[in-house]
N, C-alpha and C positions, 0 to 999 in steps of 0.2 A: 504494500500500500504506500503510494508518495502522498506525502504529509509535509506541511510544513514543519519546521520544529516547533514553534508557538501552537500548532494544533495539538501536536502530541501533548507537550506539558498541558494543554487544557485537558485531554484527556483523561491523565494522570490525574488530575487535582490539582496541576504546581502552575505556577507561571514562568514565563519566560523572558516578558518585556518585550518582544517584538515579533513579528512573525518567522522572520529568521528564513536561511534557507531550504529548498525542501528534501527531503531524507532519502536518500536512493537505495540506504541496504541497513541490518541490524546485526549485532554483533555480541557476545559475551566475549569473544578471543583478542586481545587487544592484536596479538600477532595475525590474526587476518581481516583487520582492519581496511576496509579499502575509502578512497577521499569520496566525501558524502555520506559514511555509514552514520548510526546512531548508536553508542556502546552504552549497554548494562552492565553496571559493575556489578555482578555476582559475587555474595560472600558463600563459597564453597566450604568443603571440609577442609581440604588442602590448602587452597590461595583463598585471597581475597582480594575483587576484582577491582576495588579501590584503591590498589597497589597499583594497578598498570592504569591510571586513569590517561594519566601526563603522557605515556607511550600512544594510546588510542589518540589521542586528541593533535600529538606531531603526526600520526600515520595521515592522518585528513579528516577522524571524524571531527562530525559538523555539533556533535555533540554530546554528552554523558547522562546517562539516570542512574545515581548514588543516592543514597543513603541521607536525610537529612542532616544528620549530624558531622557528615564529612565535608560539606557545604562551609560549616562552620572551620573547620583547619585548612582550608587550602588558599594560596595568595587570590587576591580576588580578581587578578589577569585571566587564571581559570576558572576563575567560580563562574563569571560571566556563560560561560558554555556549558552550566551543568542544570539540570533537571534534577530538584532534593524531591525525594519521595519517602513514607515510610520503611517500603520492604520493596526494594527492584524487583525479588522474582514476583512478585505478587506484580507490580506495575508493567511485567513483562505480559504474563497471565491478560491485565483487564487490556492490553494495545491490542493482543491478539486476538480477544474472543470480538473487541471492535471492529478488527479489523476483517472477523470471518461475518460481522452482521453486516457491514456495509457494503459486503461482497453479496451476499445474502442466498448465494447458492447451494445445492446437496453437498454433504461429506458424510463419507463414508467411514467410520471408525471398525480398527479391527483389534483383538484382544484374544490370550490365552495363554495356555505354558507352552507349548512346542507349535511351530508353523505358522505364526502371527506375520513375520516379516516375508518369509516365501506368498504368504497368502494375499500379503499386500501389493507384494510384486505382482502376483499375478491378476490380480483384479484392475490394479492398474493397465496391465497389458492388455487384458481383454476389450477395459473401458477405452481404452484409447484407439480403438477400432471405428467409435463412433465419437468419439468426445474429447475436448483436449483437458488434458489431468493433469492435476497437480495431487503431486505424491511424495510421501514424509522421504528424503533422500537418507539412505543408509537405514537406518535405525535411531533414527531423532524420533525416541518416542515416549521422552517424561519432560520433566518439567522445562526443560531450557532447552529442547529439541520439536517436541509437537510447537512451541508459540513460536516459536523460528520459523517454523512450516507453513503457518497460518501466514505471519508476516510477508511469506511469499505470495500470497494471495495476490492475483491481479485480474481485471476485467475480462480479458478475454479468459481465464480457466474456465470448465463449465461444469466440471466435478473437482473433489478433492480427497483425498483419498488418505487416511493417516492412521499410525499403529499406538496403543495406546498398550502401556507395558507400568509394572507393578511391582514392589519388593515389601510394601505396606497395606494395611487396610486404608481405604479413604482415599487413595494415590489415584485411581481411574475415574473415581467419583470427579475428584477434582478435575483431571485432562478433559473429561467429558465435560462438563462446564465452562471449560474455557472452547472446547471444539462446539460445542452443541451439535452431534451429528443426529442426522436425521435415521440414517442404516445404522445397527450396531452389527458385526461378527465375532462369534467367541468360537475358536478351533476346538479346541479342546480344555479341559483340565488336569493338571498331573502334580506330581512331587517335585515343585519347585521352588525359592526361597522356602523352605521349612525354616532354616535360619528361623524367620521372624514371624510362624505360622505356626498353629499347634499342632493343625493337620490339613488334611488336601480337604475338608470339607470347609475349614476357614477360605482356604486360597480359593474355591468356586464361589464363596459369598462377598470374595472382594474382587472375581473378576463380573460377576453379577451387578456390580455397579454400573458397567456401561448400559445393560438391558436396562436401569433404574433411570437412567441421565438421560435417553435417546430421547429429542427435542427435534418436534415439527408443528408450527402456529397452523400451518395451513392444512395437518391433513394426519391418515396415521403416519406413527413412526412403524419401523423394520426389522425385527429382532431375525438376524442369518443364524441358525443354533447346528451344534452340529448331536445330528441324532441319535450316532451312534455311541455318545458317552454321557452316559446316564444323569450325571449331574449337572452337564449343560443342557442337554433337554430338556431336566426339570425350570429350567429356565422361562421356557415358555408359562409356566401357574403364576397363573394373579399377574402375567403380564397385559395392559390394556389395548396394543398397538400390534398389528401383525406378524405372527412367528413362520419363518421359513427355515424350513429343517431341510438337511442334507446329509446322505453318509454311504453305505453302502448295504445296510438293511431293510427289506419293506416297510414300508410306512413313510419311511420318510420325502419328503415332496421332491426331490433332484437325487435319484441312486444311483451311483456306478457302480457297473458289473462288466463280465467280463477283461478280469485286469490280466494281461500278461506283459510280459519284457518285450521289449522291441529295440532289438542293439544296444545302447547305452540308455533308452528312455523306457517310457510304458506307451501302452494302448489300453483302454478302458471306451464303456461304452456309459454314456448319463442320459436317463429318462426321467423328463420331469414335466413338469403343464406347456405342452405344446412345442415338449423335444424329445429327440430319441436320435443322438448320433453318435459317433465312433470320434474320438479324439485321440492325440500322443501328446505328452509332454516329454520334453528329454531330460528327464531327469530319472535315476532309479528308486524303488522301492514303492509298495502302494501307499505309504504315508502320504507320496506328494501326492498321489489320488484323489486323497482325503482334503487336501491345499486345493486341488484344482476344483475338485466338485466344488468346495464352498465361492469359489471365485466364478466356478459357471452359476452360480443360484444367485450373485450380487448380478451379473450382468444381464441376466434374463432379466431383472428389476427395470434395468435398464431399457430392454429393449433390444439389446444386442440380438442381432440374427445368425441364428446356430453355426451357417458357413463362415460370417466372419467369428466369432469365440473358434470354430476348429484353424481354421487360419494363425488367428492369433497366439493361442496356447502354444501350436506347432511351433510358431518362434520363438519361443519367452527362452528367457536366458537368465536365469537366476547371478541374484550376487553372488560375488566370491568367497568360499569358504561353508557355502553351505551344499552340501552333496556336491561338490565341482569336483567333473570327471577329469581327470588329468593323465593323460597316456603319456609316458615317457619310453627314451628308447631302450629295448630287448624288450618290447610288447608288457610290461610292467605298468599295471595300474594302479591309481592312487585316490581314493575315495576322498575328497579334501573335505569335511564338516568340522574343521576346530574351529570353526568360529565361536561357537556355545556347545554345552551340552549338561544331559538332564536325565534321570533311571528311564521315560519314557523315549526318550531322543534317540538312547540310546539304543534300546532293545528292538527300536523302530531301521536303527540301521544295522544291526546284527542280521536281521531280518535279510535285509537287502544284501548282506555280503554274503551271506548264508545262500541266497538265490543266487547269486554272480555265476555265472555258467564258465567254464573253462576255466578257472584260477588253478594254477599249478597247485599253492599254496595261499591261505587267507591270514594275512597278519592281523594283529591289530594294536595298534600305537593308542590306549586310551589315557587321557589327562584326569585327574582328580574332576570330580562331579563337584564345585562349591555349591556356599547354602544353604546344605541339606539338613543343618542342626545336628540334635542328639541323635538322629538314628542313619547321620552320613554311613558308617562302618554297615552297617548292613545292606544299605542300598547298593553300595560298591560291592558286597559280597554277592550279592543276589542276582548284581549284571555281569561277576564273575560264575558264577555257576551255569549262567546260562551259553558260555561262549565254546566247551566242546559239544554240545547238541546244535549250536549253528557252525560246525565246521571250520572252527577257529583253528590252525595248528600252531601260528606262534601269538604271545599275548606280552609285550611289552609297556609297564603301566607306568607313569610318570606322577611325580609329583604326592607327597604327601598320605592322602588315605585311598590312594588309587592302588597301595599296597595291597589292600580287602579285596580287588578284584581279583589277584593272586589264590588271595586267600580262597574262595569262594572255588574258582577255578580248579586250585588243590584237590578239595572238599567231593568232587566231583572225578575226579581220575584222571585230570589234566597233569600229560608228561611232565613233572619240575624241571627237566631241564630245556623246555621252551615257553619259561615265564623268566621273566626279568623286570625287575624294577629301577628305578632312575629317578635321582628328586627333582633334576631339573631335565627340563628340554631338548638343551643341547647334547646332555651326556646321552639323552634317546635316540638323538639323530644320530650321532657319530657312533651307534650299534646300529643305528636301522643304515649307515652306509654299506657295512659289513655282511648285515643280514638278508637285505634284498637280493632277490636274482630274479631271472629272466622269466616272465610267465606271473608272478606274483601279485597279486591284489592284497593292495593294503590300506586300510580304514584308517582316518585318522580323527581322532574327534576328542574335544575335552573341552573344559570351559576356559571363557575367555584368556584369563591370568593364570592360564599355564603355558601359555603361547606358545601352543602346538607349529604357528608357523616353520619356528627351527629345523622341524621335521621334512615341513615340504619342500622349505628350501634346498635343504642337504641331501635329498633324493633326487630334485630337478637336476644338481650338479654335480650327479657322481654318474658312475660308469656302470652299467650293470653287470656283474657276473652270469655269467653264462651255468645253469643247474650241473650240477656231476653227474657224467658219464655213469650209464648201468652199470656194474659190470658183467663180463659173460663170458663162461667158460672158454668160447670160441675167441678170444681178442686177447685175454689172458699173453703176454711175451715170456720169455725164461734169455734173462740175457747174465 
């Protein structure tokens, strides 16, 4: 939204004294400051963004929202350029839900534990078949990421599209008030931040908040639920505004069936009110299935006509790090998912590696699961037990309680001598340089702050050994 700076400060409550110039970009990072932006100094856990005011302000912005009370210490050369407020994230919050009512178009919000952001991606891609979209870039999807996303808001968008993500009660209630989306989607629910939950039926009544928040003056709101997990289905009771269910059981209003492999993607077939066709996406495992169905059930909303969604899906190209197929040379596959990962995440791609057709051998490079609270050690043992019945042969685990997968693994009749542990990263990669050979498919997945990348890195740049010769009587030499 361009704003003058004298609008914004009314906004806010503050003044400015003049109308000032008008604002061309918003910023919490004083380092990507461009000339024109508008920078919120964020008091974070780590920094505090009233530190880097004086940097924002040489980069070119046209102006700061701090803190009242910082107004008060700084030379009054800069105070001139600042907007005092009580609380910037909050003053970020009310610029942005202004600036998605002056826009005053659909947004679609999306929310869960596992496939929130794949699923954004992909509704994005399908709506953009007919619409031009504006969509949360990356994973901007709490407090100082969704109102960045909004701030992008301009007249020509004609949907918007944004993922609303959680580690607290109250946290979506909140994004959904500053979003006001008219569509909610919830994937799924699973065992994630336990951290700060007592159990996974807390975590479904604080991702329930977005079905509580969905906001439309003119008509109903949209509840997308996904059918196939019980406790977001029960989502639809006592809700007042229309629920559309998706999953791959009867009943529900969009089912895929028919799911098989198709090279490195799937094929699945989706029947729902006035469809019934054949789709791929390329990505593995029926999880993304599960992503796509709910993205064909947002686009029917729309309008989208089935030949463009097959079109569309066929192209999508996920971000990087979540299931990205990466072939390296000696035909050695590498399943890249360390972006995040979660006991559902994971057993979701066990799955998938488990199906991978031709893999000489299936490794798997997993990272510590964080968050999981008091009963992390058993989650990790539980996705260890499961990994020789999906045709796991080597299991190297990194990082901290990702030992338990071991454990678990053990517990189960897993060879010990193809488990290994590693606390850090790199010590994983510079065995998985030695371990890889030719033919191999290997999974790589753990959450964020174990930063699995090392792994893929040190794979892309090494050489692959070639598997050991049978041997056989007939080749047998006596020299």
């Amino acid at each position: 939204m361009r704003w003058h700076v004298g609008e914004i400060a009314r906004i806010l409550g503050a003044s400015f004294g003049e109308p000032g110039p008008i604002v061309q970009g918003y910023s919490i990072d004083s380092r990507r400051v461009r000339p024109g932006d508008i920078f919120f100094a964020i008091r974070g856990r780590r920094l505090d963004g009233h530190e880097f005011v004086k940097p924002a302000l040489q980069s070119g912005a046209v102006a700061a929202v701090v803190e009242q009370s910082f107004e008060q210490r700084i030379a009054p050369s800069v105070a001139r350029a600042l907007i005092p407020v009580r609380d910037t994230t909050l003053a970020l919050h009310v610029l942005a839900r202004e600036a998605r009512r002056r826009w005053g178009k659909k947004v679609v919000a999306i929310t869960g534990s596992t496939g929130k952001t794949t699923t954004k991606e992909m509704v994005s891609t399908l709506l953009a078949a007919r619409y031009r979209v504006l969509k949360s870039p990356g994973n901007f999807n709490n407090d100082y990421g969704l109102p960045l996303t909004l701030l992008g808001l301009e007249n020509r968008h004609d949907v918007a599209v944004v993922e609303l993500a959680m580690s607290a009660a109250g946290e979506i209630a909140r994004l959904a008030r500053v979003a006001e989306p008219e569509v909610g989607v919830v994937t799924n629910v699973g065992p994630v931040h336990l951290q700060y939950f007592k159990s996974v039926d807390d975590i479904a009544l604080a991702k329930r908040e977005l079905i509580e928040n969905l906001t439309n003056p003119y008509g109903p709101t949209v509840a997308v639920l996904n059918h196939d997990d019980p406790r977001v289905k029960k989502f639809a009771d006592g809700y007042r505004g229309r629920a559309v269910t998706f999953g791959r059981h009867e009943g529900a209003d969009f089912v895929a069936s028919e799911i098989l492999p198709a090279g490195e993607g799937t094929t699945f077939r989706v029947k729902g009110p006035s469809l019934n066709a054949m789709f791929h996406v390329n990505l593995p495992g029926e999880h993304h299935v599960e992503n796509a169905t709910a993205a064909i059930a947002v686009s029917s909303l729309f309008e989208i006509p089935a030949e463009q969604m097959v079109t569309a899906l066929h192209s999508f190209k996920n971000l990087p790090g979540r299931s990205e197929i990466l072939t390296l040379p000696g035909e050695i596959t590498v399943l890249n998912d360390c972006y995040n990962s979660n006991p559902r995440a994971m057993e979701k791609m066990l799955d998938t590696l488990a199906a991978w057709k031709q893999a000489r051998r299936r490794i798997l490079v997993a990272g510590e699961m964080l968050e999981l609270g008091p009963a992390s050690a058993e989650w990790h043992r539980s996705i260890g037990q499961k990994c020789l019945a999906s045709g796991v042969d080597w299991i190297v685990a990194v990082q901290g309680e990702a030992r338990f997968f071991l454990e678990g693994a053990r517990e189960r009749g897993f060879a010990p001598s193809h488990l290994r542990f590693f606390e850090t990263a790199q010590e994983a990669a510079e065995f998985c340089r030695s371990l890889v050979r030719e033919g191999d498919v290997v999974l790589v997945k753990g959450s964020r702050d174990v930063r699995l990348e090392a792994v893929i890195d040190t794979l892309r740049n090494s050489r692959p050994e070639a598997p050991p010769a049978p041997q056989h009587a007939s080749t047998e030499r006596n020299e």
